[in-house]
N, C-alpha and C positions, 0 to 999 in steps of 0.2 A: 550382326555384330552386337556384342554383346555391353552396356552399357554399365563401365564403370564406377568405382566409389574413388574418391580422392581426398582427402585432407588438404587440398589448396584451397584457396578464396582470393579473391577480388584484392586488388591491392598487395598483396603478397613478393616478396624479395626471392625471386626464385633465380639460379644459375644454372643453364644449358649442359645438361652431361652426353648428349649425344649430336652427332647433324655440324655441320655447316659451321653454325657459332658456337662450337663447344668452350665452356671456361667464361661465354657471355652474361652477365646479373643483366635483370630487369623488373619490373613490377607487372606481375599480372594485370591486363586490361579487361578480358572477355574469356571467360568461358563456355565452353559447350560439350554441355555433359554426354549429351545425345552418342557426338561425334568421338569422347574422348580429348579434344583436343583443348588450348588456349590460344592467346594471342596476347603475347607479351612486349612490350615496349620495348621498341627497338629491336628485337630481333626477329629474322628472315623475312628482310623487306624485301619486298617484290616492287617491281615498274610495273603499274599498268598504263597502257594508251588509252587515253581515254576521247570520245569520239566528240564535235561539237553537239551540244547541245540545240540548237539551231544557230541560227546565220550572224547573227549577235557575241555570241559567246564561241572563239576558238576552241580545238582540241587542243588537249595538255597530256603533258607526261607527269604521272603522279607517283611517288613513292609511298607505299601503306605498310605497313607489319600486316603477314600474312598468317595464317593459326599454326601450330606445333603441336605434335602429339605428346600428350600429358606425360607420357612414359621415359621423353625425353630432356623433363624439365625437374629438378628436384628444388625445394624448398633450403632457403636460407634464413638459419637461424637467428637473430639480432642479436642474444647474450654473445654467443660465441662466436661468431660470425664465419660457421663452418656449413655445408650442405648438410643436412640434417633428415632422417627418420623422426615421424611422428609417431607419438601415442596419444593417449585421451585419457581423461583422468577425472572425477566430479572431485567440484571445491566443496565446501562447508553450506555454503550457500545454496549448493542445489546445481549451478551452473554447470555446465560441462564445455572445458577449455581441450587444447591441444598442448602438449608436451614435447620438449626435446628430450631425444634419446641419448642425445652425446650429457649435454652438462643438466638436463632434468629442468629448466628455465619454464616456464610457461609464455604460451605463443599467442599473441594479441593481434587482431587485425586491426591496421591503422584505416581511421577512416580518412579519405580525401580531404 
């Protein structure tokens, strides 16, 4: 398999266009470029059983967000606040930002 390039990042407002929770926003948590995939807040939570740890500590039923294939997750824009195609574009400064293709906005990742 062959590893991916993406315009997503960490903290990112992205909305579900394929799968299960289609029409679902959420913020990028994790990704894994390797795999392709993310893992986005709140959506395709999975139950795992989880077993005791020893004699002390019972087993539990745990709800987690499980990862999504990047291909199924498109990026939302903040100006516009439409699903959005990126471009790339250098500032004056030197920097190189991300671009909306709908309204032309430049795309900031918020930090935590």
């Amino acid at each position: 398999m062959r590893q991916g390039r993406t315009s997503l990042r960490i903290n990112d407002q992205v909305e579900v266009i394929a799968g299960k929770d289609k029409g679902r926003v959420g913020k990028i948590l994790k990704i894994d470029r390797k795999r392709n995939r993310a893992v986005v807040e709140r959506i395709n939570m999975i139950t795992k059983h989880q077993k005791p740890v020893d004699a002390t500590q019972p087993g539990q039923i745990i709800k987690k967000e499980a990862s999504i294939h990047i291909s199924n997750i498109m990026l939302v824009c903040p100006e516009c606040a439409k699903t959005v195609r990126t471009g790339k574009k250098f500032l004056e400064d030197g920097t190189k930002v991300r671009v909306c293709k709908s309204c032309g906005a430049t795309i900031e990742t918020s930090k935590k």
